[in-house]
N, C-alpha and C positions, 0 to 999 in steps of 0.2 A: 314651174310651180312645184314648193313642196323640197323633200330633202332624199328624195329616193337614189339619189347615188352616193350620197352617205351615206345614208341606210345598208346599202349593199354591204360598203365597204366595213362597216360596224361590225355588220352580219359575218363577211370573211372572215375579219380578223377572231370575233370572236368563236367561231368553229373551228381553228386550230393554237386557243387558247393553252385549253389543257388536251394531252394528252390521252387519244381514242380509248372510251369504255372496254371493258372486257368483253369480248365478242359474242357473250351469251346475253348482255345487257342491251348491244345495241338494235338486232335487224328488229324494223318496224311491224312485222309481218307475223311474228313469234305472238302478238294480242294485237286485241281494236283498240286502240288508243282513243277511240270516238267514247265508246260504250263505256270504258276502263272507268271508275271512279276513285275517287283519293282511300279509300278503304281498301280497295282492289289493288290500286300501287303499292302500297304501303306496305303490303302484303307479300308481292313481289318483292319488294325490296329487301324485307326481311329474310324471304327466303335463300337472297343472294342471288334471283333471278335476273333480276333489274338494281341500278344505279341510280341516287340522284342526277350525276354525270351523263349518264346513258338518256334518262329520261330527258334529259334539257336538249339534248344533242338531238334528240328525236324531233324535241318542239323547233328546234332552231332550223333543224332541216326542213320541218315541213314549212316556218314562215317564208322559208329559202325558196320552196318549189311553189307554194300555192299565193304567195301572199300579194304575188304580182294579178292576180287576180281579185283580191278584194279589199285590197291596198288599205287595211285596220290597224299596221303597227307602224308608226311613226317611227320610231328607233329602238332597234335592240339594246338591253344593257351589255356590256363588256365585260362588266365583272362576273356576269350570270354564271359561265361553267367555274367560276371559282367558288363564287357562294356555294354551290352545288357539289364543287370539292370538297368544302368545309362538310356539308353535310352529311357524308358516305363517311368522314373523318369521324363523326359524332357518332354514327351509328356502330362504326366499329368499336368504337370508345363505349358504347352504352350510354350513350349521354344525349337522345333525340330529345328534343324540345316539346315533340308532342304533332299529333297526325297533318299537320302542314310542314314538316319538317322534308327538307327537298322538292318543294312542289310546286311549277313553275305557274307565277301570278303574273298578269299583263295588268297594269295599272293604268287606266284615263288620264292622258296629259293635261289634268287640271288637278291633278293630286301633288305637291312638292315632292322630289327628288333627288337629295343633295347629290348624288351623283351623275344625276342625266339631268337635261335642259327640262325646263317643267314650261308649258307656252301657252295653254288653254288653248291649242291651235292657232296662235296669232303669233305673225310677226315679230310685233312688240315685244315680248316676252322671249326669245331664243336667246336664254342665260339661266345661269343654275341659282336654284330659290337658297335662300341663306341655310336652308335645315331639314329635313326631312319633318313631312306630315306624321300627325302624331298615327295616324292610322297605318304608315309605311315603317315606323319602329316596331308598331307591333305586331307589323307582319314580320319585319326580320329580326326579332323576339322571338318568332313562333319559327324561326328555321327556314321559313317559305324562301325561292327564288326570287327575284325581281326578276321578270324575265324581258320588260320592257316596256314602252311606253305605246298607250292606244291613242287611235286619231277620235277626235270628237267633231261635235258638229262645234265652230269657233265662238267660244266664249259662253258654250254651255247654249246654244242656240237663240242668245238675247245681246242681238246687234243688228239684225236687218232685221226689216217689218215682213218681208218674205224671203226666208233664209229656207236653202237647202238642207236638209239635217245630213251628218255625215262628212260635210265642206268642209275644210279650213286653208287657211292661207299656208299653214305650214306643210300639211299633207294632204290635201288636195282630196277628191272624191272618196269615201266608203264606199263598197257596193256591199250590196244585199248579196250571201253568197249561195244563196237560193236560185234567183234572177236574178243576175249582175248589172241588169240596167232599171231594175227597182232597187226602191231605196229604203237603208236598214235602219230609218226613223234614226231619230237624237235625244240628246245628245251623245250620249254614253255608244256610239255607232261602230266605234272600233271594237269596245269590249265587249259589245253582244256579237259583231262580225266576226270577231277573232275567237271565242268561245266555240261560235257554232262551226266553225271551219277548222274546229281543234289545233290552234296555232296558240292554245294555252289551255292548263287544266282549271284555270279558274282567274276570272279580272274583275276588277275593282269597277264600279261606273257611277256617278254620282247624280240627284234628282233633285229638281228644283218644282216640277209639275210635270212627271212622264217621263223624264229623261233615263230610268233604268226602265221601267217595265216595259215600253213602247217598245226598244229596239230588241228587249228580251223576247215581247211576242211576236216581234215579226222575221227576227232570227231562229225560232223552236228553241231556244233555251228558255232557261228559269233566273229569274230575278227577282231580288228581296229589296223594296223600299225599305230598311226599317223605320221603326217608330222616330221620333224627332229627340234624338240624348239619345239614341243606344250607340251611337257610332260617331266619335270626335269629328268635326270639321275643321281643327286647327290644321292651316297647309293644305286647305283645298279650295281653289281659285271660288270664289262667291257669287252669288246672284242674289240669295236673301238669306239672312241668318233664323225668320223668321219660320223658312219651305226649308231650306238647303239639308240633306244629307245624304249620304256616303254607302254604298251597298256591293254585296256579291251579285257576279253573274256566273254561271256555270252550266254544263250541258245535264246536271241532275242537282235533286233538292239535297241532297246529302250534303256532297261538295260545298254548294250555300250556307247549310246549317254550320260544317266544320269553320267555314271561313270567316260566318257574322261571329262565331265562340271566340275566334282569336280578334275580330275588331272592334269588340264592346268595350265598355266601361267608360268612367268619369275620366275628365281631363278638366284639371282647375283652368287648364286656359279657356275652353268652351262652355259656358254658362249653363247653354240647353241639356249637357249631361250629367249638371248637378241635381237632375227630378231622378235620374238615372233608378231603378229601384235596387235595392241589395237583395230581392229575391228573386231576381233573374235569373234564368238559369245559367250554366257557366259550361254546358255541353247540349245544343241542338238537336245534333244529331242522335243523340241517346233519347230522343223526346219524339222521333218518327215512328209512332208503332205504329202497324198493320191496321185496318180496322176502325182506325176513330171517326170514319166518317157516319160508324153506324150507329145510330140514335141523336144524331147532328143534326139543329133546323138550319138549314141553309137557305138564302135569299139571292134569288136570280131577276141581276139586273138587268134585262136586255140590252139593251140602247140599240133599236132597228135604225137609228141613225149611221149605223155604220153598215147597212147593206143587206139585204136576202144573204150571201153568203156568212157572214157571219154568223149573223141570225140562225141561219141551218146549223152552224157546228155547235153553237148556243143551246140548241137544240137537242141532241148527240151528248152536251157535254152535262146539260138536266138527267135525262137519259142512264148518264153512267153514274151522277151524284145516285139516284131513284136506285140504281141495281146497287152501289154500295151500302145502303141499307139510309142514304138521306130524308131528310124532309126537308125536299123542296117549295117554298113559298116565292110566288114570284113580288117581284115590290119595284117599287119607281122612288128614288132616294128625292125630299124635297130641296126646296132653294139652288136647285143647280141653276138658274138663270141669271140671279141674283152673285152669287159664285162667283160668274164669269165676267160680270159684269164690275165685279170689285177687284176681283186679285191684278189684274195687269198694273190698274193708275196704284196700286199698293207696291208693287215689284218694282216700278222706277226707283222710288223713295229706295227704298231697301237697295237696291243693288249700288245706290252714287254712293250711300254711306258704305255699304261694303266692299265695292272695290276699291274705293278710294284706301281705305284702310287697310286692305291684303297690300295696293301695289306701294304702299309706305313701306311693307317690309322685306322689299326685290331690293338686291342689291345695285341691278340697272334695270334702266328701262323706263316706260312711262312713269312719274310720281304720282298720279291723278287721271282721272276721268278726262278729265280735257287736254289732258297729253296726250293722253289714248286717242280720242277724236283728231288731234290734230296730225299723231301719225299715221294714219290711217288714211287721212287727205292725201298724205304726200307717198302712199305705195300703192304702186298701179297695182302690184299683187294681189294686194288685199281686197281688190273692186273686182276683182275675177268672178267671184260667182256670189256671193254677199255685196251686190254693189252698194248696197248703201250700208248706212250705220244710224238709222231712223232711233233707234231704241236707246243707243246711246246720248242723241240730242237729245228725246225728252228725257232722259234719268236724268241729265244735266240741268236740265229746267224746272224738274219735278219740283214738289213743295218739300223743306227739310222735313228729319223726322220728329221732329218738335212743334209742328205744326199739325194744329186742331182737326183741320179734314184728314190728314192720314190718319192721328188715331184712331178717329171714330172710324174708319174705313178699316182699318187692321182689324179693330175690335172686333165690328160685326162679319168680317172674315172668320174669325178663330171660332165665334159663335154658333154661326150658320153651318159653318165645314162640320163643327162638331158633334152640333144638332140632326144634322144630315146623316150621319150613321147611327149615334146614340139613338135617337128617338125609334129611327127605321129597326134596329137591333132592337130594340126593346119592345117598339107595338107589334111584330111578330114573333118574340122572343126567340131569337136567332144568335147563332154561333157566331157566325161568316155570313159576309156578305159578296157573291161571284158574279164578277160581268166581264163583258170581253174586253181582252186588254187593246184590243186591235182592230183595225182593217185588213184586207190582204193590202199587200204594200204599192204604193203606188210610183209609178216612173220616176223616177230621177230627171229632172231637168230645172238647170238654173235660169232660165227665164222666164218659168214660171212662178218654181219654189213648193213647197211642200203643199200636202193635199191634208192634213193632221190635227183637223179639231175631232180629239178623242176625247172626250166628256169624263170618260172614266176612272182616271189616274187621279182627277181634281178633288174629291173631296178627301180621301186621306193624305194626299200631299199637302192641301192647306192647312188639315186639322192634325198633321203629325202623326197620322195612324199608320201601322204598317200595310203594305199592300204586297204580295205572290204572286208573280204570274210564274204558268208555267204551259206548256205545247196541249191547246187544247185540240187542234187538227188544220187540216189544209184547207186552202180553195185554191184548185189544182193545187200547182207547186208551190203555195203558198203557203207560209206560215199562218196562223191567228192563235194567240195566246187568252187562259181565262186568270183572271186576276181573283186573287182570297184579299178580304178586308174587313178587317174587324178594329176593336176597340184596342186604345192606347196601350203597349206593352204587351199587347198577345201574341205578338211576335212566333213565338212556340208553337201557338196553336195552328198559325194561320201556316207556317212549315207544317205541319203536320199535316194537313188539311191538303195541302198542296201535294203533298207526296203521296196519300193514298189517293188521291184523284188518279196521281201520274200510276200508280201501280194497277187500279182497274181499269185506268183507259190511257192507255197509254198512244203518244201520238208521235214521238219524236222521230226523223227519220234523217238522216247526214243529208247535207246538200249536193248536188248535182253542177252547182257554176252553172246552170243555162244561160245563154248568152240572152236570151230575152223567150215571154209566154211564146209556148207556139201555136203557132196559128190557127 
């Protein structure tokens, strides 16, 4: 199962690519490379303490030593210590592109990458997409490394009716590098795994309903859904054009903020980034001050549906809003039943026309949805732990999207999702809205399949609003993350918000690999 003696051999060849950093840039030991942030490197680098070169070799080494443990990188790039070349090139030159400049990014193998295989984790898919994702030029616009491709849950977690998140046919298990036989939620599984196990300083993960914040809280990093048009989806494998977008994960809000500055903007190919506003800001990170949580009405969603444990850090995490100077109002957001009861039969419709129309533009491979289905029949790989492909028959059956019940069914989606924070935001007159992004994580096991109706991610993922999470505390060794969500394009705010939570209560702590809770 999976590609891990490629992988290896990727990994070999490229660690004696280019020629060993200068011996002040390399031992690992000289900083915490956990803690270090892209401001903190950057900084180093300038000084001549540190290399792009040096830093890559660090990351490479650690996916080398540790990654057999939480198996998040499907394949290394090859070209990574050259790009990395280039960029120590540029700096001597004076010519950095700007603070991602040398800084290695792990991108979810559902994002195009004209140079590596791009697979959504499927079989099907192991060949190189015609072009690079518009979001991958403008990361290697901005200087960034590719440092390589993340394992996800396959097909962005929408092909078995009980899917493991973290699976794929191509790379086989995530584990949670917390507890390596809990599971680090999906889909986005590798680039929250691989964040928190610092086997990159910052990856890419993309969200259709939970797919970045889940594995960001059950990992102790930070994940940004943003808003629906701040970040192109052209060259990222689909599930709805209507949910679907593109986001940082990182082990701090900083990092995030630097990474959404380099992946915004319009792209005439994506429609949803033409509302894009021109008064966006074009530096995040310049937008974190200290402080803004004080005189902030803040709304704490509970949802006791995920546990007493949660619930407690919910608790804790009220607690630290109250001592940074918050007003917390607690509130219960309406129509979530109504929600949940619409978006699934809306997602079929949405995904046959959108994949059908991404895999028109692979240069091999399935042409359609029902190629997809019928290869999938024919690879016993693919039934390994996703044994079925329930999701994919009914998209296939679904009603087109020209048909009367999906629109009225979309409509009252956009409606409801966006009535559900507007109203809640307004009859408390509220900034943000915080609930937990998580459970503590639950086992891994493919014959059962996930345990992950998290309520919480749904209503700004339908309505396009951006959603934060970021380390609100443990149950024991466990992760649980609290999610920031506010109104369209606040984007700014709800980083901000996110980072002074993380400065008065801070939770994150590296992971330990426990082979499993003890006893």
């Amino acid at each position: 199962m999976g590609r891990r003696p490629v992988f290896l051999a990727i990994l070999a060849a490229a660690l004696v690519l280019v020629p060993a950093a200068p011996a002040a840039a390399s031992p690992a030991t000289r900083f915490d490379l956990d803690s270090a942030d892209i401001p903190a490197l950057q900084a180093r680098m300038a000084s001549g303490r540190l290399t792009a070169v040096g830093l890559t070799r660090l990351y490479l080494d650690r996916i080398h030593r540790i990654d057999g443990k939480v198996n998040a990188v499907l394949a290394v790039n090859p070209a990574s210590l050259g790009q990395a070349l280039e960029s120590d090139a540029r700096r001597r030159a004076h010519r950095l592109r700007g603070p991602l400049d040398g800084i290695p990014v792990l991108v979810k193998d559902n994002v195009d990458t004209r140079d590596q295989w791009t697979t959504a984790g499927s079989r099907a898919l192991r060949s190189h997409p015609a072009k690079d994702a518009t979001l991958i030029t403008r990361l290697r616009d901005a200087g960034a490394v590719i440092l390589g491709k993340a394992n996800l849950s396959e097909w962005a977690n929408f092909r078995a009716a009980k899917p493991t998140s973290g699976w794929s046919g191509v790379g086989g298990q995530t584990n949670n590098p917390y507890v390596l036989d809990r599971n680090p939620c999906g889909s986005s599984a590798g680039s929250a795994a691989g964040v928190a196990a610092s086997l990159a300083q910052v990856a890419i993960g993309s969200e259709t309903d939970g797919s970045i914040v889940c594995p960001a809280g059950m990992t102790a990093t930070v994940g940004h859904k943003p808003s629906l048009g701040l970040v192109s989806r052209t060259g990222v494998v689909p599930i709805s054009a209507e949910q679907d977008t593109a986001g940082p994960i990182a082990r701090n809000v900083v990092d995030v903020a630097l990474t959404l500055s380099v992946l915004q903007g319009r792209d005439p190919a994506d429609p949803a980034t033409l509302t894009y506003p021109r008064t966006q800001p074009t530096d995040y990170a310049k937008l974190l001050r200290p402080g803004v949580l004080r005189g902030a009405r803040i709304g704490l969603w509970r949802l006791p549906v995920l546990g007493p444990a949660t619930d407690a850090i919910m608790t804790s995490a009220r607690n630290a809003l109250v001592k940074a100077g918050a007003t917390v109002v607690e509130v219960r957001l309406p129509y979530q039943d109504r929600l949940l009861e619409l978006e699934f039969p809306a997602l079929l419709t949405e995904f046959h026309r959108d994949i059908d129309a991404y895999l028109a533009t692979r240069p091999r491979g399935p042409r359609n949805l029902a190629e997809l289905i019928a290869y999938n029949r024919a690879d016993p790989l693919e039934r390994t732990c996703f044994a079925g492909q329930e999701l994919f028959e009914q998209a296939l059956a679904a009603p087109p999207p020209s048909d009367p019940g999906y629109l009225a069914t979309r409509a009252e989606l956009a409606d409801l999702s966006r009535r559900s924070l507007d109203e809640t935001l307004a009859a408390h007159r509220l900034d943000a809205i915080a609930s937990p992004t998580n459970p503590p994580a639950w086992k891994t096991d493919c014959a059962v399949g996930d345990n992950d109706v998290i309520p919480s991610s749904t209503p700004a993922a339908v309505a396009g609003y951006p959603d934060v999470t970021v380390p609100a505390g443990f149950a024991g060794p466990l992760p649980v993350g609290i999610s920031f969500m506010g109104a369209r394009w606040s984007d700014a705010r709800m980083l901000a918000f996110a980072a002074d939570f993380s400065r008065v209560a801070p939770a994150r702590v590296p992971p330990r690999y426990l082979p499993t809770l003890p006893s």
